[in-house]
N, C-alpha and C positions, 0 to 999 in steps of 0.2 A: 204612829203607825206608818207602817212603808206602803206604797201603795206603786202598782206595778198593770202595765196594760198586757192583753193577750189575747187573741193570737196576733201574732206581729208577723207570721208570714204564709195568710191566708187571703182570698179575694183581694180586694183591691192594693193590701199592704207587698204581695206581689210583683207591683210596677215599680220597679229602682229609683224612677224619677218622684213618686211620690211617697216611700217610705221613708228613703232618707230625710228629706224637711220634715215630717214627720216625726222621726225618735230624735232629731236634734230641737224640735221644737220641745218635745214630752221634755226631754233633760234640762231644756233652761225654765221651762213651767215648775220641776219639783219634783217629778217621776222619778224611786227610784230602780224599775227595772221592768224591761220588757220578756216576755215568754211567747214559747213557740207552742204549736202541736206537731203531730210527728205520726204519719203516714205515708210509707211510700207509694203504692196504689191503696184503691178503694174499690170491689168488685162490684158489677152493675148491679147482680142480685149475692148477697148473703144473709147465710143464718145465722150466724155467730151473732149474740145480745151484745149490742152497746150497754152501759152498764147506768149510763149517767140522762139517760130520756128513757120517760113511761113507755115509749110504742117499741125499743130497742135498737133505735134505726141513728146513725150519727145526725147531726142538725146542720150538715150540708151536704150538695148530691155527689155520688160516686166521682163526678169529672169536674168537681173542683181543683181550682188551682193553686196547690200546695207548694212553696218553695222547702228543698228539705234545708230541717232547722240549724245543724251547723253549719250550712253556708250562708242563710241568711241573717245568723248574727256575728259569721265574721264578717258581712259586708256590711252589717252596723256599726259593730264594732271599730270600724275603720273611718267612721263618720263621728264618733261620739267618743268622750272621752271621760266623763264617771258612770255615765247608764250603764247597770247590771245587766247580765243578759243569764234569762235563764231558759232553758226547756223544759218545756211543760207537757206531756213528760217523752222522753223516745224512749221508745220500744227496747227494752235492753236484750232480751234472748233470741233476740232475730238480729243483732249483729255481731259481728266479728270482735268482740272483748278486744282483740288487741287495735284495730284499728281505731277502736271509738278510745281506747283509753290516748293513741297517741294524735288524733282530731282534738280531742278536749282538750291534752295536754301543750298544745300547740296554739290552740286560740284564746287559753287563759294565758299564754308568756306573751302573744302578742296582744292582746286587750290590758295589758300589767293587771290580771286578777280579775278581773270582772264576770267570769263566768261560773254558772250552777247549773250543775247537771241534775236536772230531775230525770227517774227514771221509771221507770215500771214495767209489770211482766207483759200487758198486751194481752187484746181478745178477742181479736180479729183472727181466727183459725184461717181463713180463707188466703187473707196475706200472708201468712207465715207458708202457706203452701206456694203461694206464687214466687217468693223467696227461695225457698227450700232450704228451710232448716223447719226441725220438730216442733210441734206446738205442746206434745205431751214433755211432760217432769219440765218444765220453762221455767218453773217455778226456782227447783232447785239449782237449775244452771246459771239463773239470776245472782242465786244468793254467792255462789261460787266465783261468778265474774265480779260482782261488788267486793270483796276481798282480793282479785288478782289486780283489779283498777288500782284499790290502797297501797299495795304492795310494791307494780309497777312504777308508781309516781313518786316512791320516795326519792326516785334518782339513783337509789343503790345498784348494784347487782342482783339481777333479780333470780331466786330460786323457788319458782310455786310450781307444788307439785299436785292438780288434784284429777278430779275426774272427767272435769271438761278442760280443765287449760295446762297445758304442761310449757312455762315459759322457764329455762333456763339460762343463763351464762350473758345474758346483755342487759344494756342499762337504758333507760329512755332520756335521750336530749334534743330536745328542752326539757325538763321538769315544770312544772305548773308554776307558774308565779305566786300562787297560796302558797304559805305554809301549809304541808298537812296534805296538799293536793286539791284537784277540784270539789269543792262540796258535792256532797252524794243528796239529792234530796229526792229521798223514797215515793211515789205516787200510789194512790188505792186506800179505802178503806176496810179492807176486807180483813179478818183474821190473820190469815197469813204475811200481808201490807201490813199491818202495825208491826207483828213482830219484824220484817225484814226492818222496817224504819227504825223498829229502836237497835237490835243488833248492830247496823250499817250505815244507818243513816245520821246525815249531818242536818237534815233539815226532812218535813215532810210536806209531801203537797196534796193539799186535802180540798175533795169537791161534796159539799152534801147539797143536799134537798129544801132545808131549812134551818131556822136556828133550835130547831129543838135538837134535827139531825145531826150539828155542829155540836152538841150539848154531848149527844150521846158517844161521837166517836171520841171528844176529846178526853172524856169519863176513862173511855176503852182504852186511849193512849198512856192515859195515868196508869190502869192497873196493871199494862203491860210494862211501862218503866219500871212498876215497881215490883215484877217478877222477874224481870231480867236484872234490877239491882243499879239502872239509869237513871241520871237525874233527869227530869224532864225539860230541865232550862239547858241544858245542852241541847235540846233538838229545836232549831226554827222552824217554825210553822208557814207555810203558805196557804192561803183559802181562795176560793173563790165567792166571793161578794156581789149580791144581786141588788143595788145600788137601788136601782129604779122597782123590785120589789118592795125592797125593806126599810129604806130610807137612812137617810143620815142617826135617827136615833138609834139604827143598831152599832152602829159602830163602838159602841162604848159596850156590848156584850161580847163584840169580837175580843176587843183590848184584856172584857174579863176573864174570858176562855185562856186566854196568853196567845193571841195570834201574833206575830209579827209582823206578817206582809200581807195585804187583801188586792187582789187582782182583777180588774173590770175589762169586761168587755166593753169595748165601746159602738158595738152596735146592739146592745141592749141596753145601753141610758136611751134609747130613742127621743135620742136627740136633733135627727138630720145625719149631714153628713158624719165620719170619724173624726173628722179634723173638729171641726164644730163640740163635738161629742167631750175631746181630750179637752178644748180649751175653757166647756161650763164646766167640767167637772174639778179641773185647776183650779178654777174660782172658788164653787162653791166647798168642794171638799181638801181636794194637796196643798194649798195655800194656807190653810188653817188650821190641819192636824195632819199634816204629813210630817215627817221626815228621814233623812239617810238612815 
């Protein structure tokens, strides 16, 4: 199992001087990849349902300190040299498709390959208003920039023509250091989020409830690969793993689901500090059933 910390550019992970020792420490313990969240404001009051807590509310306050996610892992990136760096997930229909495809494409050539772009549609109406772009059909504009991203990154000449992106006649340099481009790893479990994941996606990033939760959507993922005609071993899996709920004996139900990467917070092992946090759980769990 790969095993990956998140968020890495939230409270305390914020301060330059203390993140960096930090994901260089993660990387010589076994970690192999750190993830982001991705907000650019948070309004004092909104109605928009958070999707992933019962009361609907995020599980930090509005004037938290968020570094946004690709700049905080090119400044990892620039400290570490096999740690993955992924985003968990940004917001894709509230930005500019071409900018984010030539960011990504830029700090996977200078990371040599190390980045994964998770993404998702976002449901925070309130931001997408502070922004100003549309929160309605997101969905579909989603699906449409995850195709001009592919396309853009082969390095060719580029010709897409659709409803939201019309890029002709230029080529993007640098191209991604993947083969292939940067992975697309789809976020959400919703009907809509599986199909987009199997159509588009290179990887998914998946948060449930529980493990029965975990049970149900992986079920959901199968029959959708196997109406769209997918192999399911083509898509990586990301989860989120509640360590200090569930204990190390789950880990062998993730392995059976076919997870490949489980992602801990490290102020949920309540442990003490994070540093503290990363180095019991190095012991007890990356050191014995982790690996690349």
């Amino acid at each position: 199992m790969k095993f990956g910390i998140v968020p890495i550019n939230l409270r305390e992970f914020t301060d330059p001087e203390m993140v960096i020792p930090f994901v260089q420490r993660a990387e010589a313990l076994g970690y192999e990849s750190v993830w982001t969240a991705e907000h650019v404001i948070i309004p004092k009051q909104y109605d928009s349902v958070y999707p992933y807590n019962p009361d609907g509310k995020l599980p930090f306050k509005p004037d938290a300190s968020i570094i946004d996610p690709l700049v905080a892992l090119t400044f990892i990136a620039s400290a570490t040299s096999t740690l993955r760096l992924g985003t968990g997930v940004n917001i894709l229909p509230q930005m500019s498709p071409l900018y984010l495809a030539k960011w990504a494409s830029s700090i996977d050539h200078l990371s040599q390959g190390r980045l994964m772009l998770g993404l998702g549609i976002g449901w925070l109406r309130e931001e997408f208003a502070a922004i100003g772009v549309p929160f309605d059909r997101r969905g579909k504009r989603a699906n449409e920039y995850l195709e001009a991203l592919k396309a853009v990154w082969t390095g060719e000449e580029i010709d897409f023509r659709g409803e939201f992106v019309n890029w002709q006649g230029f080529t993007m340099r640098p191209k991604p250091a993947q083969a292939g481009g940067v992975p697309l790893v789809i976020g959400g479990v919703t009907a809509p989020a599986i199909r987009r994941t199997v159509k588009y996606g290179d990887g998914w990033y998946v948060i449930g409830k529980d493990l029965d939760d975990y049970r149900a959507h992986m079920q959901t993922l199968a029959e959708e690969c196997d109406r769209q005609g997918r192999d399911r071993q083509e898509l990586e899996i990301t989860a989120y793993w509640n360590y200090y709920g569930e204990g190390l004996d789950s880990l062998a139900v993730y392995e059976d689901l076919g997870v490949h990467r489980l992602l801990v917070n490290m102020h949920a092992l309540r442990a003490g500090d994070v540093t503290t946090a990363m180095e019991r759980f190095a012991d007890e769990v990356v050191a014995k059933h982790g690996k690349e």
